[in-house]
N, C-alpha and C positions, 0 to 999 in steps of 0.2 A: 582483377575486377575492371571492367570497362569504366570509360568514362558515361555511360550512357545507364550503368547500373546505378555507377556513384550516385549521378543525379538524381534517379529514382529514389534510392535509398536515404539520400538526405532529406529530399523533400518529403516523404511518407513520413522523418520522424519529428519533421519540423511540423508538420501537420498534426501528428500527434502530441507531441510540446505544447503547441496552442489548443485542444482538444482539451487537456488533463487542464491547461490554466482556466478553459472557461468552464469547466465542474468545480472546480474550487471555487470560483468566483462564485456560480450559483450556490455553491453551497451543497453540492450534488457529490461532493468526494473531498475528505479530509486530506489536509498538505501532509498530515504523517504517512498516513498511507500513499499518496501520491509522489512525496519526496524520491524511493527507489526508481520508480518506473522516469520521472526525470533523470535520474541519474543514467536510467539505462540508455533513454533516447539522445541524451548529451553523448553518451558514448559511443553509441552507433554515430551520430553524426560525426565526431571526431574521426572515427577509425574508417567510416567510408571515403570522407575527406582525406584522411593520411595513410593510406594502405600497409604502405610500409611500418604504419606503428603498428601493428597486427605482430608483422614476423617479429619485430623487434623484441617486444616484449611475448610472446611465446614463447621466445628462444632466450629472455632475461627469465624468465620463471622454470624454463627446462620440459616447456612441449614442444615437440619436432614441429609440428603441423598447425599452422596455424585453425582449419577447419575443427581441432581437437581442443583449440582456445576458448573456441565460441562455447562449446559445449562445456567446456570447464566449467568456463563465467556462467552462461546458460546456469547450469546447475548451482552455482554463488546464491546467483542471481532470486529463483527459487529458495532456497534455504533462507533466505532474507528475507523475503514477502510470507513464507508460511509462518517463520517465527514473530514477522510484527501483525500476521494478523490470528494468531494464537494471545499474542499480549492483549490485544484489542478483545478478541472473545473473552478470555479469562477477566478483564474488567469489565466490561459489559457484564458478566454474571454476578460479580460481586454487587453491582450495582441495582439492577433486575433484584438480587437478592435483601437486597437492605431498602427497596423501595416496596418489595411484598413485605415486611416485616412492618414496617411503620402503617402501610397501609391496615393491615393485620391490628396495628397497636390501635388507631386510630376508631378503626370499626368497635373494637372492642370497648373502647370510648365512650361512641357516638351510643351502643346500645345499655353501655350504662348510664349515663347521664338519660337516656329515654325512661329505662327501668325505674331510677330513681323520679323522674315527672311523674309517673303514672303512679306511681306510689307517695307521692306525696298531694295528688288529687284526691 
C-alpha cells in the first residue's frame, strides 16, 4: 500500500469516526448499533497505519493472503451487524406488540366507562 493510499484511507475513516459521533450526539443512530462500525473504522485506521499487521496476523490465523483477510473479517464483520440488528428488530416487535395490546386494553376501557355514562343517564 503506498503512502499516498495510507493517507487516504485513514483520513476517510477518521472522517467517518466523527460522522457516526455526530448521529449519536443527535440522536440519529443508537451507540449499540454504532459501536461495530467504530470498531471497524478503529481497525481500518490501525491496519492502514501498520500494514504489516495485516500479514501478520493473517498468517497468525492461517490465511496466505492478506486480501483473503479482509474478506474474512468483511464477512465477521456482517454476521455481527445482521445478528445485532435482528436483536434490535425482535425487540422492537415485542414491544410494537405489548404497546398494541394495552392500547387495545385501554380502548376497551374508554368504551366501557362510555357505555356505562350512557347508561346511567
Amino acid at each position: 500500500m503506498t503512502l499516498r493510499l495510507q493517507i487516504i484511507v485513514i483520513v476517510v475513516a477518521v472522517l467517518a469516526i466523527l460522522f457516526t459521533v455526530l448521529l449519536i450526539k443527535k440522536d440519529r443512530l443508537g451507540l449499540r448499533i454504532a459501536m461495530p462500525w467504530l470498531v471497524v473504522f478503529v481497525l481500518i485506521i490501525l491496519f492502514a497505519a501498520i500494514p504489516s499487521l495485516m500479514d501478520w496476523f493473517s498468517g497468525l490465523i492461517g490465511i496466505y493472503a492478506p486480501v483473503n483477510m479482509v474478506l474474512f473479517l468483511a464477512g465477521i464483520f456482517l454476521m455481527i451487524i445482521i445478528y445485532s440488528l435482528t436483536i434490535t428488530v425482535f425487540t422492537n416487535r415485542k414491544k410494537v406488540r405489548d404497546l398494541i395490546q394495552k392500547v387495545a386494553y385501554l380502548e376497551e376501557k374508554i368504551k366501557k366507562e362510555e357505555s356505562s355514562e350512557t347508561d346511567d343517564r
